[in-house]
C-alpha positions in Angstrom: -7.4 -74.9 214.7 -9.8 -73.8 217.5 -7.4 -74.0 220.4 -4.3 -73.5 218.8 -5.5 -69.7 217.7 -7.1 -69.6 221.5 -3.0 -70.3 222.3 -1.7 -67.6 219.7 -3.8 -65.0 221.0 -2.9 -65.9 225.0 0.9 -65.8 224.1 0.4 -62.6 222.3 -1.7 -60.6 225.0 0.3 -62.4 228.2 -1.2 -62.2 231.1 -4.1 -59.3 229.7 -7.5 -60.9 229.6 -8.8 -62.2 226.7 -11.1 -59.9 224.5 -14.8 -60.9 224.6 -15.7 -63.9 223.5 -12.6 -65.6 222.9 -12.5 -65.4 227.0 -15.5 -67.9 226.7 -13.6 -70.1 224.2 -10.7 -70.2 226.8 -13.2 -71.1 229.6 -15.2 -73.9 227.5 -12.3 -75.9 226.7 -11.3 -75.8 230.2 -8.1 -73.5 230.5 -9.5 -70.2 232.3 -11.8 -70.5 235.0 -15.1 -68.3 235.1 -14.1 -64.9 236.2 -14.4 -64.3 240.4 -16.0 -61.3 241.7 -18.9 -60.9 238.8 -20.3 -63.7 237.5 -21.4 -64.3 233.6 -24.0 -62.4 232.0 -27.0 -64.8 231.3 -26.3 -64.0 227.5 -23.0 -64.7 228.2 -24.1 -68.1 230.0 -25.9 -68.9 227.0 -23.4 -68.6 224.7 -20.6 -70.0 226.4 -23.6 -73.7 226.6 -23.5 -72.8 222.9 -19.8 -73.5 222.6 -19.8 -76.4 224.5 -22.5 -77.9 222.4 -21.1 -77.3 219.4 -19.1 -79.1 216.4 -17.5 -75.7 215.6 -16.7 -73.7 218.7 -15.0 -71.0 217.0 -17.6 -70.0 214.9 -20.4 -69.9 217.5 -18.2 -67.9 219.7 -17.4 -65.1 217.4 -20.4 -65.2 215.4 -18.7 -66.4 212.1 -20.2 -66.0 209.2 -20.4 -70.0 207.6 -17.6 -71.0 205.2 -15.2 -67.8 206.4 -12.2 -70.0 206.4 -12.8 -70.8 202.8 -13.1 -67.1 201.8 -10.0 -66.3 199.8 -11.1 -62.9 199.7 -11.4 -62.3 203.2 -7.9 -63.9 203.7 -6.3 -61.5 200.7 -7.8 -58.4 202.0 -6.5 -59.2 205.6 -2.9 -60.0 204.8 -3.1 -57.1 202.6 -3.9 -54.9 205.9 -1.3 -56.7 208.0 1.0 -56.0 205.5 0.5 -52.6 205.1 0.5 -52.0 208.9 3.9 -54.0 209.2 5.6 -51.8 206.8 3.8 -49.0 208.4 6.0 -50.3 211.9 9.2 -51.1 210.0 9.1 -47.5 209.1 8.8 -45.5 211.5 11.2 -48.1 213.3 13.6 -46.8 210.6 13.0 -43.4 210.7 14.0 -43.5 214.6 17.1 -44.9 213.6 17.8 -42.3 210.8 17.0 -39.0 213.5 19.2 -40.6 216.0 22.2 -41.0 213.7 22.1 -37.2 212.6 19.6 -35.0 215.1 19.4 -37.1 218.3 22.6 -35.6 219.8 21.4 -32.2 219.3 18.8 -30.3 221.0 16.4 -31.6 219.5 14.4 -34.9 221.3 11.6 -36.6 219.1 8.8 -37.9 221.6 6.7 -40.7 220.2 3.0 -40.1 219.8 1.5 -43.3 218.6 0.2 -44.1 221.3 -2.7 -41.5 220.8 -3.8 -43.5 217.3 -4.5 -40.3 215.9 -3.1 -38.5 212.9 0.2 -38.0 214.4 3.3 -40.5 214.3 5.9 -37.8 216.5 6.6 -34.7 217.8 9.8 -33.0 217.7 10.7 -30.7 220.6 13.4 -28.2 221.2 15.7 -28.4 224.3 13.2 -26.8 226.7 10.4 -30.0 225.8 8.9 -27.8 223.7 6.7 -29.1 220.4 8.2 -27.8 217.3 6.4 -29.8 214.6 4.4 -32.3 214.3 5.1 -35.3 211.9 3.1 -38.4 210.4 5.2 -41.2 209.1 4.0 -42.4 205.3 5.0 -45.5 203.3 5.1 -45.5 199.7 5.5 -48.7 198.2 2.9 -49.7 195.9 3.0 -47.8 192.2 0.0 -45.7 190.5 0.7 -47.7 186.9 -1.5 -45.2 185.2 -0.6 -42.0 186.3 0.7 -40.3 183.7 -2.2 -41.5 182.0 -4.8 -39.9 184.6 -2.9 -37.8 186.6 0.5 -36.8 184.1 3.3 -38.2 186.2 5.6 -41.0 185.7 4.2 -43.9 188.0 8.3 -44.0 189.8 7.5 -40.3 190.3 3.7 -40.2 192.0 2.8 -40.6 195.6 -0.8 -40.7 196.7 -2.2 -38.6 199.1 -5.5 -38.8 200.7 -7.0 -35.2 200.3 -8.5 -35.6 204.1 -4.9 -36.4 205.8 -3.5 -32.9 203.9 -6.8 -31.1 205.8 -6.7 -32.9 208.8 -3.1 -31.9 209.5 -3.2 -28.4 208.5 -6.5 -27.9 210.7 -4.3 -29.3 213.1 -1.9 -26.8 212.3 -3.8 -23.7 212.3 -5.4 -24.6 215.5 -1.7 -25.4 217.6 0.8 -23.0 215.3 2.4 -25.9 214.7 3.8 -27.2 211.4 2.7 -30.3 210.2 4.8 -32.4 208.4 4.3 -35.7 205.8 7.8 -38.0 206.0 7.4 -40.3 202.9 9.8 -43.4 202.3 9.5 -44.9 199.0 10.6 -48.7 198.9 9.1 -51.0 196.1 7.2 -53.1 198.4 3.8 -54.6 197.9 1.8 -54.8 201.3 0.1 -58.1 200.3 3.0 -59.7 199.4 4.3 -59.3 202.6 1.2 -60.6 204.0 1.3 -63.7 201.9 4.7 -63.8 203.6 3.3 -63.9 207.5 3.1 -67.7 208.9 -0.3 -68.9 208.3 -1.2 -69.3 212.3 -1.3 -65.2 212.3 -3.4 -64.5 209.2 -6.1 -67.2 210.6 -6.3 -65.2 213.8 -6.8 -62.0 212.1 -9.1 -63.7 209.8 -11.5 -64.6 212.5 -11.5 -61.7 214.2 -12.1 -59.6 211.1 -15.0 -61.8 210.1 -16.3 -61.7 213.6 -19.6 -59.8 214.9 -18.7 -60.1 218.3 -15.4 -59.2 218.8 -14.6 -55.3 219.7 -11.0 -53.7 219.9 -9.8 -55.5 216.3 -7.4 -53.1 215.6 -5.6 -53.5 218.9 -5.4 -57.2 218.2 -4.7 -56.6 214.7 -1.2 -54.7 216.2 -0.5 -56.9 218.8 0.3 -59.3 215.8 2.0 -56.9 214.0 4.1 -56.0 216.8 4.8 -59.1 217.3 6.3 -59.7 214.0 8.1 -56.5 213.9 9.9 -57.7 217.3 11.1 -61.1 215.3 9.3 -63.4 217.3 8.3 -65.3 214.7 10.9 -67.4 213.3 9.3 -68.3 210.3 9.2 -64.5 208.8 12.6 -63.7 210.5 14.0 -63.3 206.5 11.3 -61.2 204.9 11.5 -59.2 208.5 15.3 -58.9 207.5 14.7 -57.9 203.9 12.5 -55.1 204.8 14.9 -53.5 207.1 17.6 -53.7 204.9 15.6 -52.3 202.4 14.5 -49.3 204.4 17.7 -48.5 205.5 18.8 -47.5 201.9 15.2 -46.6 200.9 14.5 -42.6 200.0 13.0 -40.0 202.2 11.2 -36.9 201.6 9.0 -34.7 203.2 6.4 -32.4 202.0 4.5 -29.9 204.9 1.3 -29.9 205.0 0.8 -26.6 204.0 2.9 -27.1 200.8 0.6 -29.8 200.1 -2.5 -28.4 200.8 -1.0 -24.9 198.1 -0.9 -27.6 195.3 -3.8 -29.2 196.1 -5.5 -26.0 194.7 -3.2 -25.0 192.5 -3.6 -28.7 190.2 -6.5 -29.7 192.0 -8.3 -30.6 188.5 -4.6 -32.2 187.3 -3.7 -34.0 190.1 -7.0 -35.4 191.7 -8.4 -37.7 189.6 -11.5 -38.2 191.3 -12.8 -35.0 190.5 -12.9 -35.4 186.8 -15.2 -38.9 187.7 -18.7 -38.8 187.8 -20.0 -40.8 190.4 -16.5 -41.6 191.8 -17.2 -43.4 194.5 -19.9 -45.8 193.5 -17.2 -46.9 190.7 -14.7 -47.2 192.9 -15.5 -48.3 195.9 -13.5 -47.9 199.0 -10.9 -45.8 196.8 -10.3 -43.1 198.5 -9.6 -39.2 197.2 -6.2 -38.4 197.0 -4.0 -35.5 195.9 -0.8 -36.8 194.0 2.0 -35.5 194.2 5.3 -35.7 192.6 8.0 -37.1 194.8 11.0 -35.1 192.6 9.4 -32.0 192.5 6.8 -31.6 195.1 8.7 -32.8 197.8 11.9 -31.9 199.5 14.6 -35.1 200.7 15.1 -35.1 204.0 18.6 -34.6 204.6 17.5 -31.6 203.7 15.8 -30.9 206.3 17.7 -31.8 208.3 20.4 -29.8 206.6 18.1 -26.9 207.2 17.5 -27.1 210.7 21.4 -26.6 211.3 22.1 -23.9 208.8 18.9 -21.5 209.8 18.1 -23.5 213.2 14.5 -24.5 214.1 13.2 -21.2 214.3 13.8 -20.2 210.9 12.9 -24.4 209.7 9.5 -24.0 211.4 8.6 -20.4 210.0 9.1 -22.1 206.1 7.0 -25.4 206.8 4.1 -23.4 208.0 4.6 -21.1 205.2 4.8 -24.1 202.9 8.6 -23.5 201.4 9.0 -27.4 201.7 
């Protein structure tokens, strides 16, 4: 298992050197010389004589908590997050393909702003390369069966938002002039099922490095696999991968500024956030986060209308009723 997850993890970064302290793994078993110019740390020395030594090389190197590969918890929770990422991918992969087929001839270009890992998915810019709102990409796939119980909409009609993302992107607004938007596409997907989905050799590597103490940049690995997957260069999920796509293609979008969102968010805050009717919300449920929810019928606007918007009143007149919250 050792050296064939040393193997994934080579073929997924290329020729990039390996994160710190699989690059030790790669040099005990004999594949990767010790780097020229400066040599080893003597920590690093030491550990790398620890690998050597020992009956379980992955574990020593990564600082692996004893029985992790046993820990069906840890492996849920991690398919579960490369789930939710993949979808994450597929759809903003779709959404490309949707603003091509009916904007991307126009004047308007949309400029991809992952890269950044911040709040923001894309910008939209006018013909002159000019921002003219901002836009974060969210997946909706995963139903609230009790809200109309706790929060009085039916669970087909209720997205979750979390109340931070609405603030974030309207400080972000208020400090640029420059509406931010939420693009939600609902598709009945659970992210852990499509985790369970991923082949087995990719939800041990993400395992590991989870569970490790030593290794830095996991969320950069964490893509890499993702992206890998998204590209179809695993042959084993090539069907789900198809699935999804297909499914996205015909999935529902809406959008919702964050202005509009952030007006209801006062108006129903004591309707619509749950959390703030619960004492001590957070030590019952932990890791849950705050969110606003909002109905997807009546809170949120589809977006071909939007887009039907932008070429009746042009951007101008689009931009002046996101920040003012009109959708």
């Amino acid at each position: 298992m050792d050296d064939e997850l040393v193997a994934l993890l080579r073929n997924l970064l290329g020729q990039d050197p390996l994160p710190k302290p699989f690059d030790l793994l790669e040099i005990a078993r004999g594949r990767a010389r010790e780097p020229g110019g400066p040599k080893l740390s003597p920590a690093a020395k030491r550990l790398l004589a620890e690998i050597v030594g020992s009956r379980r090389p992955l574990e020593t190197a990564l600082g692996l908590p004893e029985g992790f590969r046993a820990d069906t918890k840890l492996r849920q929770r991690v398919q579960t997050m490369l789930g939710r990422l993949l979808l994450g991918v597929l759809a903003e992969r779709a959404f490309e393909s949707i603003y091509k087929s009916t904007l991307g001839t126009t004047e308007l270009a949309l400029e991809d702003a992952r890269g950044a890992r911040d709040d923001t998915d894309y910008r939209v810019l006018n013909g002159k390369g000019r921002p003219v709102f901002r836009i974060n990409i969210k997946f909706h796939g995963t139903l609230f069966q009790k809200a109309e119980e706790l929060v009085g909409l039916d669970p087909e009609d209720c997205f979750a938002l979390a109340t931070y993302k609405i603030k974030q992107g309207l400080d972000k607004q208020d400090k640029e002039f420059l509406p931010y938007v939420f693009i939600v596409v609902s598709c009945p997907v659970s992210a852990l099922d499509v985790g369970a989905a991923i082949p087995t050799e990719f939800v041990d590597l993400a395992c590991a490095v989870s569970a490790s103490r030593r290794v830095s940049g996991k969320r950069r690995l964490e893509e890499k696999i993702v992206d890998h997957l998204a590209a179809g260069r695993a042959r084993t999920f090539m069907r789900m991968l198809n699935e999804l796509t297909a499914k996205l293609s015909v999935a529902p979008w809406r959008i919702i500024s964050a202005r509009r969102a952030d007006n209801l968010l006062r108006q129903l805050l004591f309707e619509r956030v749950y959390a703030v009717r619960v004492r001590a919300f957070n030590r019952n449920y932990r890791n849950a986060e705050v969110d606003m929810h909002l109905s997807l019928a009546k809170d949120m606007t589809p977006l071909a209308g939007l887009l039907q918007e932008i070429g009746a009143i042009g951007l101008h007149g689009v931009a002046s009723k996101l920040e003012r919250g009109a959708f």
